[in-house]
C-alpha positions in Angstrom: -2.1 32.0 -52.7 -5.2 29.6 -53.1 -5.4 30.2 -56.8 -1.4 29.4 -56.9 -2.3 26.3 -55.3 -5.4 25.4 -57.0 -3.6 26.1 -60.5 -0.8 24.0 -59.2 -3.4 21.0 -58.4 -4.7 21.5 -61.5 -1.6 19.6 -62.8 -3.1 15.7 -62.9 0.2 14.1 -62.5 1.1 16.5 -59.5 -2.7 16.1 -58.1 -2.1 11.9 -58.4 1.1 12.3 -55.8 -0.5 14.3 -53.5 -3.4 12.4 -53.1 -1.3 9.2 -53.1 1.3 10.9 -50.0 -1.9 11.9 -48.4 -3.4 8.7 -48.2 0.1 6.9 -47.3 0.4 9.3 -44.3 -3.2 8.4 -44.0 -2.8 4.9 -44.1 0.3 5.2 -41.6 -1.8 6.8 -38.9 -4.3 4.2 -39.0 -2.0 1.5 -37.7 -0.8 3.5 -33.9 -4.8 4.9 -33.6 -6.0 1.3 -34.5 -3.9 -0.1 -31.5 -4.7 3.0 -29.2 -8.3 2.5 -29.5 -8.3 -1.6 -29.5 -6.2 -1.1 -26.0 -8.5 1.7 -24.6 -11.9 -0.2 -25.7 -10.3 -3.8 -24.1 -9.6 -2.1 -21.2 -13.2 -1.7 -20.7 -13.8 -4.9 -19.9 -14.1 -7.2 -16.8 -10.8 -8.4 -15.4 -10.1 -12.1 -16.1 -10.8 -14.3 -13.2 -7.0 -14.9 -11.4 -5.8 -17.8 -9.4 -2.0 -17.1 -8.9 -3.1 -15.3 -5.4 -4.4 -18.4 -4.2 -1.3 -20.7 -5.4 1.3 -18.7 -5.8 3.8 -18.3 -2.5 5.1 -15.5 -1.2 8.6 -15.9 -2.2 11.9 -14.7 -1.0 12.5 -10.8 -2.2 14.8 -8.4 -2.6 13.9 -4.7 -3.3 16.1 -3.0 -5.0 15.9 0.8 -4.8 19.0 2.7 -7.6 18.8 6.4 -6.5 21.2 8.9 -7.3 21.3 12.3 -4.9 17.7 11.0 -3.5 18.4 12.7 -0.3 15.2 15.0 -0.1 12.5 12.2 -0.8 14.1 8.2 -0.6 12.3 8.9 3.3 9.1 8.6 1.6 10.1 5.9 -0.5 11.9 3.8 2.0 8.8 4.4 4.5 6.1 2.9 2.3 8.7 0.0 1.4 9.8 -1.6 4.9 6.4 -2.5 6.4 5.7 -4.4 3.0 8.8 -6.7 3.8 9.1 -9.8 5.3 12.0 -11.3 7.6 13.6 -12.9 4.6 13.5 -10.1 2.4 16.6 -7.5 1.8 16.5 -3.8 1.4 19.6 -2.7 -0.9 19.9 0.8 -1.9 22.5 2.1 -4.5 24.2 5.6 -3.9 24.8 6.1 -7.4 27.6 9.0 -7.6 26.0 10.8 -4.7 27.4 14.1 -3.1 24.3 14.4 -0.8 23.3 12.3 2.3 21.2 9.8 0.4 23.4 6.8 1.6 23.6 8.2 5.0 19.5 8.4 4.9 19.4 4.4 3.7 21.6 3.1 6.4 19.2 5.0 8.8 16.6 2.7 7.8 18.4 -0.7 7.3 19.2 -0.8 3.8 22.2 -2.6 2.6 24.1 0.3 0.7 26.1 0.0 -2.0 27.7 3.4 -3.0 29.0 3.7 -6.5 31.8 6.4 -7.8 32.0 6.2 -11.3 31.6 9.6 -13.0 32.2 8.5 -16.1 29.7 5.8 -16.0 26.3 7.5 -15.1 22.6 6.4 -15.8 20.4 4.2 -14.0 21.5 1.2 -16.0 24.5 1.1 -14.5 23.5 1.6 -10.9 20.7 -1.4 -11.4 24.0 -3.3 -13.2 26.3 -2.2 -10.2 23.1 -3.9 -7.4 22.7 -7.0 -9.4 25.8 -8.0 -9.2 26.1 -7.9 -5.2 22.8 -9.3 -5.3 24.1 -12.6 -7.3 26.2 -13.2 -4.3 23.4 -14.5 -2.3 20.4 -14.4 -5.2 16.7 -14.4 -4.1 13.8 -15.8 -5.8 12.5 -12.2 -7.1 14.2 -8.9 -6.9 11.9 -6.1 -7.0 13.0 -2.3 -8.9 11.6 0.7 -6.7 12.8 4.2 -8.0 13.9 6.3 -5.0 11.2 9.1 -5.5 8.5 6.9 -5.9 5.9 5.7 -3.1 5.0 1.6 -3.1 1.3 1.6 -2.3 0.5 -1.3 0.2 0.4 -4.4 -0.7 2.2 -4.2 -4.2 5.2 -5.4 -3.1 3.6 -9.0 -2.6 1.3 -8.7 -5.1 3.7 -8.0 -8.1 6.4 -10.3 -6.4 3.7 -13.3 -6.2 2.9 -13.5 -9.9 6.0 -13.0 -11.1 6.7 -16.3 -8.9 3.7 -18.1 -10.6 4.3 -16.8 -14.5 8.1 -17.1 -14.3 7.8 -13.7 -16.0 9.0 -10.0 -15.4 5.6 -8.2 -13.9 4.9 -4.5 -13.5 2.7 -2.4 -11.0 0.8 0.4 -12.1 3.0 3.2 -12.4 1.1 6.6 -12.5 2.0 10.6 -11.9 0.8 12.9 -9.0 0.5 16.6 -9.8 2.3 18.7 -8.3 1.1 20.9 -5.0 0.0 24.1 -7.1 -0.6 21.8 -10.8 -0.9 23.9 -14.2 -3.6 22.8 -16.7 -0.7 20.9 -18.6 0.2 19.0 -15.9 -3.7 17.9 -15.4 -3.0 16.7 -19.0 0.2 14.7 -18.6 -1.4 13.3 -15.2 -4.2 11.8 -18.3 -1.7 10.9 -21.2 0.2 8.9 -18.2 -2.7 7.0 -16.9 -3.5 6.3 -20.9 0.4 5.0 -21.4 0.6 2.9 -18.0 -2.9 2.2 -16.0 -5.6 2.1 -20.0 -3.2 0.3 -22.3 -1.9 -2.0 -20.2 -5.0 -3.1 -18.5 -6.3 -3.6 -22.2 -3.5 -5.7 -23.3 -4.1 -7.7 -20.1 -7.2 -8.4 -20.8 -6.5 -9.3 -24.4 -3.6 -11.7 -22.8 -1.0 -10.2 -24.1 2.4 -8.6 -22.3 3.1 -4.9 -21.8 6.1 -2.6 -21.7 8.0 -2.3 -18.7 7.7 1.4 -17.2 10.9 1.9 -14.7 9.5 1.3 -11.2 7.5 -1.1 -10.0 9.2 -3.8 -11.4 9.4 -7.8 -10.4 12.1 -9.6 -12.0 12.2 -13.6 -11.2 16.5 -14.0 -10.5 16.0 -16.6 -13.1 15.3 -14.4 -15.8 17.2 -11.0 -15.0 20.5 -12.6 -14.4 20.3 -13.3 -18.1 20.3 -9.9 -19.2 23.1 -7.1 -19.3 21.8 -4.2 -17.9 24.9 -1.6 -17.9 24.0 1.2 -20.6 23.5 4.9 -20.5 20.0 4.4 -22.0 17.7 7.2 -21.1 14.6 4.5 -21.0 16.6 1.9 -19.8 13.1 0.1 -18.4 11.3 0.1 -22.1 14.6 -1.5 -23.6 15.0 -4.0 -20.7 11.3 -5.4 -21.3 12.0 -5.4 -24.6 15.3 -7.8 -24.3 13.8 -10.0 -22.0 10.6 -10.5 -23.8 12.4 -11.2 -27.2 14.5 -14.2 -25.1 11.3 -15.0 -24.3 10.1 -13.5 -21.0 7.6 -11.1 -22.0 6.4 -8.9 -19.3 3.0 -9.6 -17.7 1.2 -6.4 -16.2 -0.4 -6.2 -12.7 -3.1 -3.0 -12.0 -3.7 -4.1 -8.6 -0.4 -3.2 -7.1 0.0 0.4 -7.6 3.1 2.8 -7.6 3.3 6.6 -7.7 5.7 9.4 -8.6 5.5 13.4 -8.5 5.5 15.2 -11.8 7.8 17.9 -11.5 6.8 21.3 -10.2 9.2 23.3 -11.6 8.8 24.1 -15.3 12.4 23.3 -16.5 12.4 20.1 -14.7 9.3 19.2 -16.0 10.5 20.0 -19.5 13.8 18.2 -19.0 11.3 15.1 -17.8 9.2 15.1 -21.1 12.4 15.6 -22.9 13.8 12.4 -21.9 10.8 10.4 -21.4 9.7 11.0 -24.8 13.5 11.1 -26.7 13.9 7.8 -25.6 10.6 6.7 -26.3 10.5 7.9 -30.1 14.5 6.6 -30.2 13.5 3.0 -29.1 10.3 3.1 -31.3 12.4 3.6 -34.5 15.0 1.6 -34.2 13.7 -1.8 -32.0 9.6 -2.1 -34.2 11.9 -3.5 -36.6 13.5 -6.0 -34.5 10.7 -7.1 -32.7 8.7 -7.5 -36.2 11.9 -9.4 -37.5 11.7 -11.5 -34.1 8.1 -12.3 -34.1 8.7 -13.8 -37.6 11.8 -15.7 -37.2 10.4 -17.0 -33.8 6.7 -17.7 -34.6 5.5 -15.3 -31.8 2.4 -13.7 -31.7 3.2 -11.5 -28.6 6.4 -10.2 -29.9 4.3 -8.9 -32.7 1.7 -7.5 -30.2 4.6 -5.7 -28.5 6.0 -3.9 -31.9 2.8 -2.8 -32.4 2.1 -1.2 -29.0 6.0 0.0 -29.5 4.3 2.1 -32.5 1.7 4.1 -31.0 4.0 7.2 -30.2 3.3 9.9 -27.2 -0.3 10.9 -27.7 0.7 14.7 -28.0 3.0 13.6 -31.2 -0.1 11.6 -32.7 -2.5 14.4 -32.2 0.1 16.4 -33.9 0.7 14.2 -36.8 -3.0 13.7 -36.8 -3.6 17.7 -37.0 -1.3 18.6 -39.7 -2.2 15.6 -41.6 -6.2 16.7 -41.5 -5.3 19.8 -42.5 -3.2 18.8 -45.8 -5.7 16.5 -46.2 -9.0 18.9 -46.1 -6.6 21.8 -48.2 -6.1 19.3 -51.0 -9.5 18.3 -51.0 -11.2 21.9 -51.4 -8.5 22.3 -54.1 -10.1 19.4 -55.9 -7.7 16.4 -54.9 -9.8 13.0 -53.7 -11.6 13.0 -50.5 -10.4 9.8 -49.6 -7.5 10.9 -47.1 -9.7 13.5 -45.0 -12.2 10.5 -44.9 -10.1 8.5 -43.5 -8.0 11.0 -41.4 -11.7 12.0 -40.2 -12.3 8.2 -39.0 -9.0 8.3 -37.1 -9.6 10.7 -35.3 -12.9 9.5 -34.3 -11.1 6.6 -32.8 -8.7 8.5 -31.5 -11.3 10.8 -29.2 -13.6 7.5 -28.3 -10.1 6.1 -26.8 -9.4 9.0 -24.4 -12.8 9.7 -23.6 -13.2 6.4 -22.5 -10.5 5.9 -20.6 -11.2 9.1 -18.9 -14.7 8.3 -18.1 -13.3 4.4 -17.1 -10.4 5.4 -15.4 -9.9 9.2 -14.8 -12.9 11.1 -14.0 -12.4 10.7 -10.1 -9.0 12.3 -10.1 -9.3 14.6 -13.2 -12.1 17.0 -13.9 -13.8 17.0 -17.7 -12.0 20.3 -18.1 -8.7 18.6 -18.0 -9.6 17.6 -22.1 -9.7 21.0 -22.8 -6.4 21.6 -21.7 -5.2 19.5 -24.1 -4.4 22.3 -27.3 -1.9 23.8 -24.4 -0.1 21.1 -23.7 0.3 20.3 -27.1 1.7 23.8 -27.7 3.8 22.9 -24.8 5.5 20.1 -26.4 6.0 21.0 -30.0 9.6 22.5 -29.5 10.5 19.4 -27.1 9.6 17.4 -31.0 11.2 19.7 -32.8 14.3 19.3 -30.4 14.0 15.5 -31.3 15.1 16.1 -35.1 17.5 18.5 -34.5 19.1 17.2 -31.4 18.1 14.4 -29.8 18.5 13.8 -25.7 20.9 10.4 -25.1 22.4 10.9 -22.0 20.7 10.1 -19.1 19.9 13.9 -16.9 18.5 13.5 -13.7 15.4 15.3 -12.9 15.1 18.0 -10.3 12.6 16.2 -7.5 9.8 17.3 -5.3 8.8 15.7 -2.4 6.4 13.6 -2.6 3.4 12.5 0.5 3.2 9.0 1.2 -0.7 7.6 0.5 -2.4 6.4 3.6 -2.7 2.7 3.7 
């Protein structure tokens, strides 16, 4: 078989187009690693002097929690969110086509609940659509989005709520990923790529001044910028493509690391596949067809940020790049020892340098208190893990919106 190939590369014309597609691919890589390690590296940094504590008031809030058949863990939600609120503030919780006793559990602790029947009609788009709208009956200065199996960590309401009052911007908490009570090695490794995709990058791009993506829960919307945008959709990453509208009509979203959010990754293995599988759909969907539109944006509207945006857009799950990195290094290094140009495994090579400074240095940054060195080498397996959830992506992609089986999750001491 080596000889086929090598007699096959012998073939100048053949040998120019394989070198030429290697270094493309090559070349195509470059761009998602470049922005990976830029973020990771910024994020290194000291944290830019803030004065929107000192001037910025507490402002009127209402928290707004969608939850659909929540019944097992909104207690631990609704728990770390009353003492954060203030006499003004309201507590609404939508029953989103519940047949559980998750409405019955809100009213216990004073939440407004609004209980929605429409089948037809399911996603968490909806249920955030369906809350808005009471909400615009008596509108406050900032409504807050808590998922209903997350736990607010103190403070975070009134710290994400506070600058979103001073930037007139959409602001996001730090949203990051427990492990479950008995964790596998691969969930040590999705705990990392998590804290890469919403603690590392974001931090970075704060530092750099630029905005971030919007991540689901956590979420401060100022009423005078979410009452401009439609939010009833089946999207299965509704929050990505809601930061995403409101920054092209120019309300980019502005990321705070100080107020901090958590959620459970799943214990159960099917859950936690059904998890990925929309997480990272919806990801790779939104990637391919809004990078154009934000490019197209950025140019039409002279915007730097929108551009920043489209590029973060591009760097895909880290499990897919590592993946696309892999396969490409070994093309690359086969061609090579069968006499094409070393240029691409060069290259390849330098990418993937940049690729293993990034995670090493958010780990060592970011990570190492919560996840042991011996979580990296866990990584091969929970790439193994995911390559059918990719392959699943070409052949049938997820686009409804599946809720995820939940575990109950602790609420952190204050």
């Amino acid at each position: 078989m080596y000889q086929g190939f090598r007699f096959l590369l012998t073939d100048q014309p053949l040998l120019l187009v394989v070198e030429i597609a290697l270094l493309a691919i090559a070349l195509g890589l470059l761009v998602p690693i470049s922005v990976l390690f830029i973020e990771c590296i910024a994020a290194l940094f000291p944290s830019r002097r803030i004065t929107w504590q000192v001037v910025a008031p507490r402002p009127r809030v209402d928290v707004l929690v969608p939850a659909h058949n929540e019944a097992a863990g909104i207690r631990a939600t609704l728990n770390t969110l009353l003492p954060q609120l203030t006499a003004p503030d309201r507590l609404v919780v939508v029953a989103d086509n519940c047949d559980d006793e998750t409405a019955a559990i809100a009213r216990t602790f004073g939440a407004t609940v609004l209980e929605r029947q429409e089948p037809t009609r399911k996603g968490k788009g909806y249920a955030l659509d369906y809350g808005l709208r009471f909400i615009a009956l008596n509108p406050p200065a900032v409504v807050v989005v808590i998922d209903a199996d997350s736990v607010v960590h103190p403070g975070a309401v009134e710290l994400i709520s506070r600058l979103a009052t001073a930037t007139a911007r959409p602001v996001q908490a730090t949203y990051l990923m427990q492990q479950p009570i008995n964790p596998e090695p691969k969930d040590a490794v999705s705990a990392l790529a998590f804290m890469v995709k919403n603690l590392v990058r974001p931090t970075g791009l704060d530092r750099l001044r630029l905005p971030c993506l919007l991540t689901g829960t956590g979420m401060a919307l100022p009423w005078s910028v979410i009452r401009e945008v439609s939010l009833a959709s089946s999207n299965i990453v509704e929050d990505m493509q809601l930061g995403l509208d409101l920054a092209m009509a120019g309300h980019a979203p502005v990321f705070c690391s100080d107020a901090k959010v958590t959620g459970l990754l799943p214990q159960q293995k099917q859950a936690a596949k059904s998890q990925r599988t929309r997480w990272e759909h919806g990801h790779l969907r939104t990637l391919l067809t809004q990078v154009p539109k934000l490019l197209r944006a950025s140019v039409r509207q002279k915007r730097f940020d929108l551009f920043a945006i489209a590029l973060d857009l591009c760097v895909p799950p880290l499990s897919l790049l590592v993946m696309l990195w892999s396969a490409a290094m070994g093309g690359a290094l086969l061609a090579a020892g069968l006499g094409a140009s070393w240029m691409p495994t060069i290259l390849l090579a330098m990418e993937g340098l940049l690729f293993s400074i990034s995670i090493v240095a958010a780990w060592v940054k970011f990570g190492r208190t919560n996840l042991p060195m011996l979580t990296l080498l866990a990584v091969p397996l929970y790439i193994l893990w995911k390559i059918p959830l990719y392959f699943a992506f070409l052949v049938r992609p997820q686009r409804k919106w599946i809720r995820t089986q939940r575990d109950i999750l602790n609420a952190p001491e204050a």
